[in-house]
N, CA and C of each residue as an Amber inpcrd file, in Angstrom:
protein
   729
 206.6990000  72.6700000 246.4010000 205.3680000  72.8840000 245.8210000
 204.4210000  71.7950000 246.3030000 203.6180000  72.3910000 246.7080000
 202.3870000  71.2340000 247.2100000 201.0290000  70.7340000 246.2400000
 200.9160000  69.7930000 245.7820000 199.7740000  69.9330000 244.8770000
 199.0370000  69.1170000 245.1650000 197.8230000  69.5910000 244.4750000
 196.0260000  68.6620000 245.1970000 195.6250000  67.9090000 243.9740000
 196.0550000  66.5940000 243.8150000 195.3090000  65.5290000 242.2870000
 193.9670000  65.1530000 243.2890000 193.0290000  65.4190000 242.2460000
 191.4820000  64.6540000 242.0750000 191.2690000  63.9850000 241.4040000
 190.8540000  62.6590000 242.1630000 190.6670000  61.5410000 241.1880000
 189.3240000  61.0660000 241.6190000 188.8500000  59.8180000 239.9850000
 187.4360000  59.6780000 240.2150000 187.7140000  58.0300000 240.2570000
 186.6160000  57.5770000 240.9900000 186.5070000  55.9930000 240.9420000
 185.6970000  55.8000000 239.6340000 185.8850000  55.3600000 238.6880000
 185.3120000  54.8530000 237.2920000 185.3250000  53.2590000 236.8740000
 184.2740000  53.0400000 236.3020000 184.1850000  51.7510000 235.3750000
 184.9230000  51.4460000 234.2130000 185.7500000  50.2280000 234.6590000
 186.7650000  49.9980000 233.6810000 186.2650000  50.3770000 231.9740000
 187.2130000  50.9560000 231.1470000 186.1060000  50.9530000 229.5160000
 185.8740000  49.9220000 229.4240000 186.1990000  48.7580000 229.3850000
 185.7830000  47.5130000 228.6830000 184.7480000  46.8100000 229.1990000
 184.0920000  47.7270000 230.3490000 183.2420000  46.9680000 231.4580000
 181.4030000  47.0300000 230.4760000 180.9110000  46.0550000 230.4940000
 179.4800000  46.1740000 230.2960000 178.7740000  47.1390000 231.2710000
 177.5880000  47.5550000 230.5540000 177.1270000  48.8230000 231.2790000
 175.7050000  48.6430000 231.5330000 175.1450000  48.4840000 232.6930000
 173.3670000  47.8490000 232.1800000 172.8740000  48.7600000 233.5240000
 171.7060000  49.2630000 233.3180000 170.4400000  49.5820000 234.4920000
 170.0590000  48.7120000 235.2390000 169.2370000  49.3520000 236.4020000
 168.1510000  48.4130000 237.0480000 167.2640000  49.3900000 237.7220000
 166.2420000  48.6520000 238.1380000 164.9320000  49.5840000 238.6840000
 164.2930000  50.9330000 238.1220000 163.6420000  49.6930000 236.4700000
 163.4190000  50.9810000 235.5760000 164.3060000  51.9530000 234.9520000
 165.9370000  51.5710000 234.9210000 166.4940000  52.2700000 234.7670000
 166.9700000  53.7470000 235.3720000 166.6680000  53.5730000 236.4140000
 166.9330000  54.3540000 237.3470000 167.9250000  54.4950000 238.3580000
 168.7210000  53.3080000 237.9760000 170.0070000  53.1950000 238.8940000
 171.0160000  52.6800000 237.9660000 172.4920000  52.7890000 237.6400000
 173.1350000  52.1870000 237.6230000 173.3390000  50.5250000 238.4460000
 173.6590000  49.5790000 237.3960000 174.1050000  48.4360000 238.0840000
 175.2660000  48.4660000 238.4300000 175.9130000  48.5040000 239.2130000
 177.4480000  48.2320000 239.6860000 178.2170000  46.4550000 240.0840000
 177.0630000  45.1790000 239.5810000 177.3370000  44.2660000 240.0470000
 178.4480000  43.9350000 238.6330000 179.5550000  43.4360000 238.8950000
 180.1170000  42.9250000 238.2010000 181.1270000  43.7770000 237.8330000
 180.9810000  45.2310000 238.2810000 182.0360000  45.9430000 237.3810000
 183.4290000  46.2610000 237.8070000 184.2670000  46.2710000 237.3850000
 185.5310000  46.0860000 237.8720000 186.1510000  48.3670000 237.6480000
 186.1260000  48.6290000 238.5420000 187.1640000  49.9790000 238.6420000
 188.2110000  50.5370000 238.6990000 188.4510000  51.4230000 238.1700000
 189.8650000  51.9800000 237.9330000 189.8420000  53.7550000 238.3190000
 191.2560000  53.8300000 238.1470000 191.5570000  55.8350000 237.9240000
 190.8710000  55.8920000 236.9060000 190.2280000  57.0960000 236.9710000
 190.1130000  58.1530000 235.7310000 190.6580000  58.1570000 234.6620000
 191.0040000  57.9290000 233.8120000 192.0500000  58.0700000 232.7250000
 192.9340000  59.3100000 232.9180000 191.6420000  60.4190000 232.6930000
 192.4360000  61.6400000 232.5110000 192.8570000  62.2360000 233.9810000
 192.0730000  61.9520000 235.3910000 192.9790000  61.7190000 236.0290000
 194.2170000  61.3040000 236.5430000 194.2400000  60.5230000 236.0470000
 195.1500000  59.4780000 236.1560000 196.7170000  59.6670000 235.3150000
 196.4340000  60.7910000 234.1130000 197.2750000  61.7720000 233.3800000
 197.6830000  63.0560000 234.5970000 197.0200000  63.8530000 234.9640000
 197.4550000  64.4230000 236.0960000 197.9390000  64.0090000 237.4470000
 197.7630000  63.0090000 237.5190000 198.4570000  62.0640000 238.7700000
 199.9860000  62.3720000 237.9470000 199.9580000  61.3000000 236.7840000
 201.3070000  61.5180000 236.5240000 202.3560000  62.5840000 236.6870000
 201.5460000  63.7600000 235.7860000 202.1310000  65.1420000 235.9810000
 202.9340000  65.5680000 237.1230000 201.4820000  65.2290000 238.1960000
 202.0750000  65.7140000 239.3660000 203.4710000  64.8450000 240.3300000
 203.1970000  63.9580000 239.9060000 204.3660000  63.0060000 240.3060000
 206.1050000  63.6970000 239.2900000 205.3820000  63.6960000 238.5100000
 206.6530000  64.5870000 237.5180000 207.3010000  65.6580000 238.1360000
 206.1410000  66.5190000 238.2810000 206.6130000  67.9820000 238.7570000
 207.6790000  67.6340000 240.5280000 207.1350000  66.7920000 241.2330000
 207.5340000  66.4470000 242.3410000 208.9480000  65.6470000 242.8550000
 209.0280000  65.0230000 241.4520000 210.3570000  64.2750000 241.6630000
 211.6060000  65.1790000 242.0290000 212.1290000  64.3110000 242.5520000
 213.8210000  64.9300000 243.3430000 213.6480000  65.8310000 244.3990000
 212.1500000  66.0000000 245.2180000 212.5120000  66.6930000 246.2870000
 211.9330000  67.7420000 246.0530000 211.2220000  68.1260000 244.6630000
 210.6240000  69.5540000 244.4410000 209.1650000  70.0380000 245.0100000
 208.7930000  68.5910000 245.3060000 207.0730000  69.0260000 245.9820000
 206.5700000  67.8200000 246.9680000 204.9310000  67.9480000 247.1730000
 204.7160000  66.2970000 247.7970000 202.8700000  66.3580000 246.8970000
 202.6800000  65.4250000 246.3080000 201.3860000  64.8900000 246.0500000
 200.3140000  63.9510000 247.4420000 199.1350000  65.0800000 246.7060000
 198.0630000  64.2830000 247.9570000 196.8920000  63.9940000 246.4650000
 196.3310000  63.0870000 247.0990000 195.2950000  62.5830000 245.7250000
 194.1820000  62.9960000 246.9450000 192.6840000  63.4760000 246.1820000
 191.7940000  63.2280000 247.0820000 190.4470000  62.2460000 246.0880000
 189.7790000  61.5660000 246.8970000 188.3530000  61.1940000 245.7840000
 187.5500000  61.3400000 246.9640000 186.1670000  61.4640000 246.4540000
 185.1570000  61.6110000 247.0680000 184.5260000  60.5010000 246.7420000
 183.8410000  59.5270000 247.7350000 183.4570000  58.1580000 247.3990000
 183.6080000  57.0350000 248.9620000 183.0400000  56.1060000 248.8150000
 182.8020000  55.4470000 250.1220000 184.1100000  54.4560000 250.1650000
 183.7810000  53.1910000 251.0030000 185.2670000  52.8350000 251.1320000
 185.4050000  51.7050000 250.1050000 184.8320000  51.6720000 249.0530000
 184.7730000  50.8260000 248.1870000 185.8170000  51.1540000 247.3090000
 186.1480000  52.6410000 247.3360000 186.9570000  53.4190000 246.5490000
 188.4430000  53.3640000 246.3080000 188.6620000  52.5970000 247.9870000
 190.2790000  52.9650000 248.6390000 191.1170000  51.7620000 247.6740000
 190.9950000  50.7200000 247.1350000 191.6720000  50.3160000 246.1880000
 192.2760000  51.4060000 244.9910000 191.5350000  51.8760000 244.5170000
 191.6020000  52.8780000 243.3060000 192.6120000  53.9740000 244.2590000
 192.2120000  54.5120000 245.1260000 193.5300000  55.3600000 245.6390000
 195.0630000  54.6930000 246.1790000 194.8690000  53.1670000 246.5980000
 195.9380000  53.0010000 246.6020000 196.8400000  52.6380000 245.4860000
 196.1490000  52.4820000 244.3040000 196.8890000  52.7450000 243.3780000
 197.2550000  54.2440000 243.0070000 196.9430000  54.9380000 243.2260000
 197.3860000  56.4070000 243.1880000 198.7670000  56.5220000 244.1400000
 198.6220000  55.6940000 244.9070000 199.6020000  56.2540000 246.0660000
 200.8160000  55.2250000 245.4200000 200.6300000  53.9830000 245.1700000
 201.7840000  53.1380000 244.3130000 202.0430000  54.2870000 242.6930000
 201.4780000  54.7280000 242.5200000 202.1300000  55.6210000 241.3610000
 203.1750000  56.4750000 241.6430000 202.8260000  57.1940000 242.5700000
 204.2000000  58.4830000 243.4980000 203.2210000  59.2970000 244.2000000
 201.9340000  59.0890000 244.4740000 201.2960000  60.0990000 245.4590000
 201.6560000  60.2210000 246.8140000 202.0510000  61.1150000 247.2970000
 202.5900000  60.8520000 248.6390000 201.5460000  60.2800000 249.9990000
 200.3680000  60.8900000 249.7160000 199.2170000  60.9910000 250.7080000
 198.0860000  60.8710000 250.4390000 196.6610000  60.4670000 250.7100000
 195.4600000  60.3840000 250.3610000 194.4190000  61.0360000 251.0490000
 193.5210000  61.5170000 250.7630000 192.3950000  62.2700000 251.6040000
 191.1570000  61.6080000 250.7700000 189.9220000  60.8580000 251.3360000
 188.7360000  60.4760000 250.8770000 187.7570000  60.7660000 251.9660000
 187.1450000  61.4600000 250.9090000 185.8560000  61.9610000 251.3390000
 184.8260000  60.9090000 251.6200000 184.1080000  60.6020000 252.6370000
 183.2310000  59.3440000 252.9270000 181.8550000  59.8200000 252.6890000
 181.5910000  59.6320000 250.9950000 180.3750000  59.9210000 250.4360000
 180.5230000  59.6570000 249.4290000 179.0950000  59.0540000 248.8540000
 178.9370000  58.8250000 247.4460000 178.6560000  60.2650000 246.4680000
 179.5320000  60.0600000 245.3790000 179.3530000  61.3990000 244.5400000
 178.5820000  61.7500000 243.9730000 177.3330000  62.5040000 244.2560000
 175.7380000  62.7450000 243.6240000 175.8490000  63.3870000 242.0530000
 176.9550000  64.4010000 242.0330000 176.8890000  64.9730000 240.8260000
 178.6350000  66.1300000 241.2190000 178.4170000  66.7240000 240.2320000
 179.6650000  67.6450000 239.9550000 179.9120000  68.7730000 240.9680000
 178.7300000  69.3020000 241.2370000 178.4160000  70.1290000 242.1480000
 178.3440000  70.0410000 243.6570000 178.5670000  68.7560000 243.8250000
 178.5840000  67.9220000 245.4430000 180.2100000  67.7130000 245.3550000
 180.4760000  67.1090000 244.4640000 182.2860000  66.6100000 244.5830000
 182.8690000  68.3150000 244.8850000 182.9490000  69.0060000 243.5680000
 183.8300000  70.1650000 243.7340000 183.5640000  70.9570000 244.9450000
 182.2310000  71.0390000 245.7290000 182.1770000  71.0950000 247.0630000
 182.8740000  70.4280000 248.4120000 182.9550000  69.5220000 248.2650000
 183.6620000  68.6190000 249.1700000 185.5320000  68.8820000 248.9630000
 185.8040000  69.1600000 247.9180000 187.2340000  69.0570000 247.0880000
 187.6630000  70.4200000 247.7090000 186.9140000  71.5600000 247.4790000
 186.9210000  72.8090000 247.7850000 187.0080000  72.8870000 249.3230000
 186.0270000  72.0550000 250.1610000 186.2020000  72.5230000 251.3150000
 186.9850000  71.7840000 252.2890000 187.8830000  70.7480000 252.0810000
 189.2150000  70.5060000 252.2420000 190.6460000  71.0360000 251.5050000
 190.2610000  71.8740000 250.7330000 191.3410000  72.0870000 249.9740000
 191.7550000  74.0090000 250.7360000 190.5310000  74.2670000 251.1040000
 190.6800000  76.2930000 251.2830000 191.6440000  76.2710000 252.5570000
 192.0420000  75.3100000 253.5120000 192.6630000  75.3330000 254.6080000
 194.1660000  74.7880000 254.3300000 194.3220000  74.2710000 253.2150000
 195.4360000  73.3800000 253.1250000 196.5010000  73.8770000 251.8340000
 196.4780000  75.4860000 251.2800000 197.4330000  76.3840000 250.7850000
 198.3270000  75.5310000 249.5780000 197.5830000  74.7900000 248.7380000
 198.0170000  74.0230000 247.8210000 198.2170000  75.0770000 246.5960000
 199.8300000  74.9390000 246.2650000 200.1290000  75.5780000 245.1620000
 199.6110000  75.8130000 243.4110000 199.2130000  73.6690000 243.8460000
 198.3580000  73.7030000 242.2920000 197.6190000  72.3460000 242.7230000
 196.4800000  72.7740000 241.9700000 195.0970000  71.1260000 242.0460000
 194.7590000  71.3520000 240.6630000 195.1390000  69.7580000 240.2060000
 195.0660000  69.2570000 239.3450000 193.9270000  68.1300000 239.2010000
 193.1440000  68.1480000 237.8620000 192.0360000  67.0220000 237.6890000
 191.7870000  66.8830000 236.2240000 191.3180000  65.4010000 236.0920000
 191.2830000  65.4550000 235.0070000 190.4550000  66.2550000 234.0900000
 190.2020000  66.0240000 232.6780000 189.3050000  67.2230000 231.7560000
 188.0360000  67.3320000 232.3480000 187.7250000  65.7950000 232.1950000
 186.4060000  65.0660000 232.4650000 186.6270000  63.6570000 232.7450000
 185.3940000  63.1850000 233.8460000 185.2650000  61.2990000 234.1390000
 185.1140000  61.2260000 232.9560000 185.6410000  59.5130000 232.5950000
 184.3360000  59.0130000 231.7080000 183.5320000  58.3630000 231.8640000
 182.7500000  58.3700000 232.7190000 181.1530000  57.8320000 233.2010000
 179.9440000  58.7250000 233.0790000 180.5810000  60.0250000 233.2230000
 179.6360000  61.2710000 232.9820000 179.7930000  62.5130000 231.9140000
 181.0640000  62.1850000 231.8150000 181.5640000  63.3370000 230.8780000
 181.2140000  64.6020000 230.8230000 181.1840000  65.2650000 232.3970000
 180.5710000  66.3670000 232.7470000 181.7190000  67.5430000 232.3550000
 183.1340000  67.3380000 232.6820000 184.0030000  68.6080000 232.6600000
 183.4950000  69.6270000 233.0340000 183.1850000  69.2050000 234.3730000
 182.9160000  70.6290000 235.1200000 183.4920000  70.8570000 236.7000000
 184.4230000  69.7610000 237.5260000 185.2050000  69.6420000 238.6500000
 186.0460000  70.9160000 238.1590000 186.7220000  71.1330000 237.7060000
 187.9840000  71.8760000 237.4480000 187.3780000  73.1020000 237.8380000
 186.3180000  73.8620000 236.7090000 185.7450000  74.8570000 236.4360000
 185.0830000  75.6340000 238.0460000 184.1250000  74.6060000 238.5270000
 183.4460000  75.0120000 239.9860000 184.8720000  74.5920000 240.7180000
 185.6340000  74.5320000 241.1240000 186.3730000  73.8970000 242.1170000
 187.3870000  75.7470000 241.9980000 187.3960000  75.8850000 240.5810000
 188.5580000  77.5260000 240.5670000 187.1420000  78.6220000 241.1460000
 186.1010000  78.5040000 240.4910000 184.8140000  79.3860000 241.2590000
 185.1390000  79.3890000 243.1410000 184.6080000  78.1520000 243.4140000
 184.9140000  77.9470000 244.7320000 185.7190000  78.6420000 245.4860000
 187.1740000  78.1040000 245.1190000 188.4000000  78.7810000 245.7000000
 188.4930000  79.8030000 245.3250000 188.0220000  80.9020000 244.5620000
 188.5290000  81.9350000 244.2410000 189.8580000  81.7820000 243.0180000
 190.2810000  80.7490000 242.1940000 191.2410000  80.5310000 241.9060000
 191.0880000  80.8640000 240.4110000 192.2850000  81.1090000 239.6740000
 192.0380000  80.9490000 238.5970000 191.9520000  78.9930000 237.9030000
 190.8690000  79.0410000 236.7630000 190.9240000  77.5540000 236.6530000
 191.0500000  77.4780000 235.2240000 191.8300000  76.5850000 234.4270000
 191.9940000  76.3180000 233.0310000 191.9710000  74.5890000 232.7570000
 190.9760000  74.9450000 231.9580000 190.7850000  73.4800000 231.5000000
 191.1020000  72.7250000 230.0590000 191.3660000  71.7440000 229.9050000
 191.3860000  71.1330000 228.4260000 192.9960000  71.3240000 228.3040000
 193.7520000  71.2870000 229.0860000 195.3440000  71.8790000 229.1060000
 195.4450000  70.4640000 228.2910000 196.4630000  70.5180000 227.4380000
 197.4080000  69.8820000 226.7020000 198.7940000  69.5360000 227.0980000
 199.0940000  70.7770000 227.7360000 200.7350000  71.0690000 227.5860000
 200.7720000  71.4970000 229.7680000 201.3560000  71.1720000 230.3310000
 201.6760000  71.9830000 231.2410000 203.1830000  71.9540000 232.2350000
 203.8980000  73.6830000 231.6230000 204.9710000  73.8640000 232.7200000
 204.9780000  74.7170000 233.3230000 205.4780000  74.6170000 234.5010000
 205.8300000  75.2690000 235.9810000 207.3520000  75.8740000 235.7170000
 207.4710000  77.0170000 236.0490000 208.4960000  78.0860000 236.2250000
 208.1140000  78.4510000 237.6230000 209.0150000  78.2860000 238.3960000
 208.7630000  79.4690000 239.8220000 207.2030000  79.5110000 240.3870000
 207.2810000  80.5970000 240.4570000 205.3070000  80.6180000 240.7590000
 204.3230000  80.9820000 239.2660000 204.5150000  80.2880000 237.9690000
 203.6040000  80.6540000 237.1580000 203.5840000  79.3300000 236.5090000
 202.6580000  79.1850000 236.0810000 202.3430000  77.7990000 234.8290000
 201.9680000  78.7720000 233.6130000 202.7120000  77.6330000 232.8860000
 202.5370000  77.8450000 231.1130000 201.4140000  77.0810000 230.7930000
 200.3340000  76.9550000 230.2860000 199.5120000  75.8990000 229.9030000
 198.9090000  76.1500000 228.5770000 199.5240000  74.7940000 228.0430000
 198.7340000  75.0940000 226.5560000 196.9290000  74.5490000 226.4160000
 196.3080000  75.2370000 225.8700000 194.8860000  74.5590000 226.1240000
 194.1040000  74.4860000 224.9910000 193.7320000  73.3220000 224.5570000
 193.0270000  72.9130000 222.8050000 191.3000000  74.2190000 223.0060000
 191.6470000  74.2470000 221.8760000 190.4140000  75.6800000 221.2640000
 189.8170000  74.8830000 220.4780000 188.2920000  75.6820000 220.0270000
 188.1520000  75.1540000 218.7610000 189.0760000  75.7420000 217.3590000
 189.6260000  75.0390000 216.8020000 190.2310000  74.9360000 215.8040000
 191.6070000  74.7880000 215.8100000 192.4080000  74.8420000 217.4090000
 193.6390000  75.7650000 217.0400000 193.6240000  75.5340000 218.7400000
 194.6460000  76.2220000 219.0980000 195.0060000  76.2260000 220.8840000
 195.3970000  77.5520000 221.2620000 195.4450000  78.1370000 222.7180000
 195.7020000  79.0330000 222.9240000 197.1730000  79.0200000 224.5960000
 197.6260000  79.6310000 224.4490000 198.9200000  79.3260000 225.3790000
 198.3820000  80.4060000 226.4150000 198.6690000  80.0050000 227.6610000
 198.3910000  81.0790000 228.4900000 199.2930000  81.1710000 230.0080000
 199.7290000  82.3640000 230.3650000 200.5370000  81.8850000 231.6760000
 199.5250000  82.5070000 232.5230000 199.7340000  81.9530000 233.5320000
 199.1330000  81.7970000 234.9750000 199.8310000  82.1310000 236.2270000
 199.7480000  82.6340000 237.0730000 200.1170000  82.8690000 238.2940000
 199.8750000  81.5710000 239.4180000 200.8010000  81.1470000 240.0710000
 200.1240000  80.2090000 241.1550000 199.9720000  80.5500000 242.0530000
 198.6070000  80.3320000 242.9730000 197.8760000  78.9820000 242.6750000
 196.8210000  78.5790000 241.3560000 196.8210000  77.8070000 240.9830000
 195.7020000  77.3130000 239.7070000 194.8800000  76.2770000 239.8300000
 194.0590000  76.1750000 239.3560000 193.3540000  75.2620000 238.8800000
 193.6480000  74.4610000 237.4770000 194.0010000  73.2250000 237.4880000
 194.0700000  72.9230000 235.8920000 193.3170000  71.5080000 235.6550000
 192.6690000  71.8790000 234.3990000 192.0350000  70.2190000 234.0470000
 192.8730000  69.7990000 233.3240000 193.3460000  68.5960000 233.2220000
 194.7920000  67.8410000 232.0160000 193.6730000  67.0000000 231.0340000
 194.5380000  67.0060000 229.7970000 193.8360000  65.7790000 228.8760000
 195.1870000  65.3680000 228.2020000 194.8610000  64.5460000 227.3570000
 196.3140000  63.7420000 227.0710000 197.1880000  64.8490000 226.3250000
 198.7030000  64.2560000 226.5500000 199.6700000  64.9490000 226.1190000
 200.1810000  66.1970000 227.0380000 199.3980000  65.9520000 228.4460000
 200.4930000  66.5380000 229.7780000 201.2540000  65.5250000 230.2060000
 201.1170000  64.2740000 230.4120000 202.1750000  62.9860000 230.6420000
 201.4060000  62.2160000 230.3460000 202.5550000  60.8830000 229.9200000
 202.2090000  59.6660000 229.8990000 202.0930000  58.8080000 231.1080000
 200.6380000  58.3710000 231.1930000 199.8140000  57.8780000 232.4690000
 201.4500000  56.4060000 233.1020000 201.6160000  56.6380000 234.2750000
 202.4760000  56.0930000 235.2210000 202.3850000  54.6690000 235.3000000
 203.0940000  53.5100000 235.2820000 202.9780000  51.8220000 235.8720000
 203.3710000  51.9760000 236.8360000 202.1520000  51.5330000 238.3030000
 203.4390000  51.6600000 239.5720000 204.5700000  50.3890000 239.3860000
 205.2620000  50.6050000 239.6510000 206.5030000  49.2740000 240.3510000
 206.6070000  48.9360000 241.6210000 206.8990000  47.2860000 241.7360000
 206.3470000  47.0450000 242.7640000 207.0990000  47.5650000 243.8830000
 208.0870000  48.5370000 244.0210000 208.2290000  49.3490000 245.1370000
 207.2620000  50.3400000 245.3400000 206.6860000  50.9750000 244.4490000
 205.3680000  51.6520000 244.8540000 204.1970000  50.7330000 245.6490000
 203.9840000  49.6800000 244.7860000 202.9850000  48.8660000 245.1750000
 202.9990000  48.1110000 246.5180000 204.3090000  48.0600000 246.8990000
 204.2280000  47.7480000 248.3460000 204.2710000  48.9580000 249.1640000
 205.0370000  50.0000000 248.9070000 204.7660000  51.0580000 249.9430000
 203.5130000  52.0720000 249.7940000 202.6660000  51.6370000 248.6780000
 200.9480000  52.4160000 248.8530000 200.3460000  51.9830000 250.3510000
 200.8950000  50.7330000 250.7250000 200.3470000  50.2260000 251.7720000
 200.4310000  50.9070000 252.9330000 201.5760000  51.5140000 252.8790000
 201.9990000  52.0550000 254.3380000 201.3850000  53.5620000 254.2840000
 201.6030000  54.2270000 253.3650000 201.5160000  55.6020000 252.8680000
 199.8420000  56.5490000 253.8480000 200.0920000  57.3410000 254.4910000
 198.9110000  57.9010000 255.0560000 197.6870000  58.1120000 253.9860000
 196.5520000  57.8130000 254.4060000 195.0030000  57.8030000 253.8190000
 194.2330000  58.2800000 254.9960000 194.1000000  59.5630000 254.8700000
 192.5120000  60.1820000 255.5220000 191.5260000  59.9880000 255.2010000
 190.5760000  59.6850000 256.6350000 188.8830000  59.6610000 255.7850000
 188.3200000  61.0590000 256.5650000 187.6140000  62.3990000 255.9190000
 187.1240000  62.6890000 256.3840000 185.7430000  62.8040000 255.7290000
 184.9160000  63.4810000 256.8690000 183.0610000  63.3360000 256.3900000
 182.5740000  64.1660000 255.7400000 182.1950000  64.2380000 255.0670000
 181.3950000  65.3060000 253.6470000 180.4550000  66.4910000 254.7400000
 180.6850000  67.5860000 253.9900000 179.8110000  68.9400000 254.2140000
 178.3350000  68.3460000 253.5600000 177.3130000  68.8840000 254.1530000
 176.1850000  69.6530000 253.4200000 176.4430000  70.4780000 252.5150000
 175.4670000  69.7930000 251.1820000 175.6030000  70.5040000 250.1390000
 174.1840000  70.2470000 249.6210000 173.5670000  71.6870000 249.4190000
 172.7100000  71.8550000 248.8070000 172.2220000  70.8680000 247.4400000
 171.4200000  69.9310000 247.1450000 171.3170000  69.1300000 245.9570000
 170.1710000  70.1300000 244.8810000 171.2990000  70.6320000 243.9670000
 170.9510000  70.9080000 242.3600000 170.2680000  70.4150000 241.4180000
 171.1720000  69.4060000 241.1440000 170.7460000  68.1450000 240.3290000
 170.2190000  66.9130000 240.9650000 169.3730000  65.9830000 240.1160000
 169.6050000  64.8190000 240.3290000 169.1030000  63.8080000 238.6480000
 169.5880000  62.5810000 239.1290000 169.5830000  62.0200000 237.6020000
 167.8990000  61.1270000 237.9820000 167.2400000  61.4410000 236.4890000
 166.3230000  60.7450000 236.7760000 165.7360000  59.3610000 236.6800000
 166.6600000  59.3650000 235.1650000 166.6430000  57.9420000 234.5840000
 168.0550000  57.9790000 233.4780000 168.2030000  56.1040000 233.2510000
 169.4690000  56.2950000 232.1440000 168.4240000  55.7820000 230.9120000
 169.4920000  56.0450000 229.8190000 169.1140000  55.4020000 228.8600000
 170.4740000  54.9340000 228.4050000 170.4940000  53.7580000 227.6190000
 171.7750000  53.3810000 226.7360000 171.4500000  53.7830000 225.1580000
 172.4730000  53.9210000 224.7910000 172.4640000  54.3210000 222.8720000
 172.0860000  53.1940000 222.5470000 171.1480000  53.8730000 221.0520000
 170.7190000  52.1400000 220.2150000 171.7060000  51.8740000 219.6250000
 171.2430000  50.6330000 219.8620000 172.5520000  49.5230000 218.7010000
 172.5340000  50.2130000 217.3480000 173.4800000  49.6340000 217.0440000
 174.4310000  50.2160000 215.8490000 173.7350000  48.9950000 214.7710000
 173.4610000  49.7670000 213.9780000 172.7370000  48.4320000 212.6020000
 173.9290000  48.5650000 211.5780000 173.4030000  47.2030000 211.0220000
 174.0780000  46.4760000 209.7260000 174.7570000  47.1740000 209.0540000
 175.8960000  46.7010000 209.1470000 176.8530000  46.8810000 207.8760000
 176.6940000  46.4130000 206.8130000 176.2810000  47.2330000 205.5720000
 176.0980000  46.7330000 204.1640000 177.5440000  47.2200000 203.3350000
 177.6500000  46.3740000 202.7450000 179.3270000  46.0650000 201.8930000
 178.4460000  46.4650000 200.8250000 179.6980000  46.8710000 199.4010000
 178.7390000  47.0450000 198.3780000 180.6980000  47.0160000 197.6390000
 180.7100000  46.6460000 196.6230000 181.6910000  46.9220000 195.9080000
 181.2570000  46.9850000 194.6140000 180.4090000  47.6220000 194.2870000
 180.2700000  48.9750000 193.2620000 179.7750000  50.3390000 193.2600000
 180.9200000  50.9450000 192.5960000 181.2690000  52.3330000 192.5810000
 179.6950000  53.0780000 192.4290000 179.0040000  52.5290000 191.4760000
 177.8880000  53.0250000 190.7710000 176.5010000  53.3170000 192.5520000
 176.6480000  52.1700000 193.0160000 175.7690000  51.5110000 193.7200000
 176.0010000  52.1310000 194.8240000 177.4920000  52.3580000 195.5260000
 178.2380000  53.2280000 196.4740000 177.4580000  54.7050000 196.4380000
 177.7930000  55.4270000 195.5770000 176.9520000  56.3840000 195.5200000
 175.6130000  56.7800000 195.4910000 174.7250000  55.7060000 195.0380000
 173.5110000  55.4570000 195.0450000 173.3390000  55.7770000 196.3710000
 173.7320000  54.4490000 196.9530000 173.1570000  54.1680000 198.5050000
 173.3260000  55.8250000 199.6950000 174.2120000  55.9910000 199.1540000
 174.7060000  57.3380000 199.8590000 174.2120000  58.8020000 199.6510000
 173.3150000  58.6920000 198.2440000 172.3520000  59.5150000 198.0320000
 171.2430000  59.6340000 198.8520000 170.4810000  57.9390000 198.5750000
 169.1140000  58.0330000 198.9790000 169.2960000  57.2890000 200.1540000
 170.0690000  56.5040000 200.9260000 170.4330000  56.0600000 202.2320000
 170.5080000  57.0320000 203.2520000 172.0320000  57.1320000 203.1190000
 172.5200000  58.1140000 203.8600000 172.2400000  59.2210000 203.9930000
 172.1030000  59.5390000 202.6180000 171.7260000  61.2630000 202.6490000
 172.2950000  61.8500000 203.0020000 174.0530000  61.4790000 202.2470000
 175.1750000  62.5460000 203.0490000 175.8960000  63.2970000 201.7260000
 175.7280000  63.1280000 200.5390000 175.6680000  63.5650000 198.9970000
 174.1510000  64.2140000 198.1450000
C-alpha cells in the first residue's frame, strides 16, 4: 500500500504571535516550528499501517526551504520519502492544488492529512484535495482501519459519530484518537538524513483568496472571586447575564 501524508509547517503552540506592517503580515521572527499536530497524528497512522513490509510513506509540504527541518522530522518518524513543493502556501486552495497535482500521477492507495492546521484552522486540504482527484474524501475521522482495499472510518458528527466504509483510494482527514503522535529514535533521527527529499516547483494556480489583515483576540479581563453564594448569583444575573 502506498500512502500520501500532508503535512503543514506550523508555529510551535507555545510560540507568541504578533503582526507587522499594519497588521498585514504575520511576524515570523522568533518563532520556532513544528508538524502539524493533527498531521503529525496521520504521519503516525501511516507509519502504523506500513510497518512489517505492508506499504511505504511519502510526506509532502508545500513551503520553501525553510520547511525541510519539519520534514526531516517526518522522515525520522518512519516516512520513507519526502516531496516539497518550493512555494509559500497562500491559502487552502493553492496547497490542495499543488498536493493534487503531484499526487494524480503517482496511484497512491490512501492520502492522509490532518483535520485542520492550527494557524488557520481552515479544514479544508482534505475536502478540495478528494474534489480534485476525483476521490472520495472523509474528514474529522476518529477511528481508522484498512481491510484489503476498503477503510473503516469512524468520523465525529454533531452529537454522536457515524461509521462508514470506503473503497480505496481515499481521502482522509485524522484528528486525535487515529494514533498516538510518534518520538523519532535516534535511529530514525540519523537515517532522516539520508532518506530521499524531492523539491519540485509549484503549478499556477489561480488566486481566490487573499488575507487582508490580522487581528488578535482581546485580552481576557479580570477575574473577580466572590465567595458568597448570595452575591455569586447576583453577579451572574446582572454581569454575566447567563441566569
Amino acid at each position: 500500500m502506498r500512502i500520501l501524508v500532508c503535512i503543514s509547517n506550523v508555529p510551535d503552540t507555545t510560540s507568541k504571535i504578533t503582526f507587522s506592517n499594519d497588521n498585514t503580515v504575520f511576524n515570523s521572527n522568533g518563532i520556532q516550528y513544528i508538524i502539524n499536530p493533527y498531521d503529525e497524528i496521520a504521519l503516525s497512522k501511516a507509519v502504523e499501517l506500513s510497518e512489517g513490509g505492508k506499504g511505504t510513506v511519502t510526506v509532502i509540504n508545500v513551503g520553501d526551504s525553510s520547511t525541510e527541518p519539519t520534514i526531516r522530522k517526518a522522515l525520522a518518524i518512519g516516512a520513507d520519502d519526502a516531496v516539497r513543493v518550493n512555494a509559500q502556501p497562500r491559502d487552502a486552495w493553492f496547497v490542495a492544488n499543488q498536493i493534487a497535482n503531484y499526487a494524480k500521477g503517482e496511484n497512491f492507495d490512501l492520502i492522509l492529512t490532518g483535520r485542520e492546521s492550527i494557524d488557520y484552522n481552515g479544514a479544508q486540504v482534505a475536502a478540495l484535495l478528494g474534489e480534485l482527484l476525483s476521490l472520495p474524501s472523509v474528514s474529522i475521522a476518529k477511528k481508522l482501519d484498512i481491510q484489503g482495499t476498503e477503510a473503516t472510518i469512524d468520523r465525529e458528527i454533531e452529537g454522536g459519530k457515524e461509521v462508514l466504509t470506503v473503497s480505496l483510494p481515499v481521502v482522509v482527514g485524522t484528528a486525535e484518537g487515529v494514533a498516538e503522535p510518534k518520538i523519532p529514535n535516534m535511529r530514525g533521527i540519523m537515517g532522516a538524513r539520508t532518506k530521499p527529499l524531492q523539491v519540485i516547483e509549484p503549478i499556477e494556480v489561480k488566486e481566490l483568496s487573499s488575507i487582508s489583515r490580522y487581528e488578535s483576540p482581546a485580552p481576557r479581563s479580570a477575574v473577580k472571586l466572590v465567595d458568597d453564594v448570595d452575591q455569586l448569583v447576583q453577579l451572574l444575573h446582572s454581569e454575566a447575564k447567563v441566569i
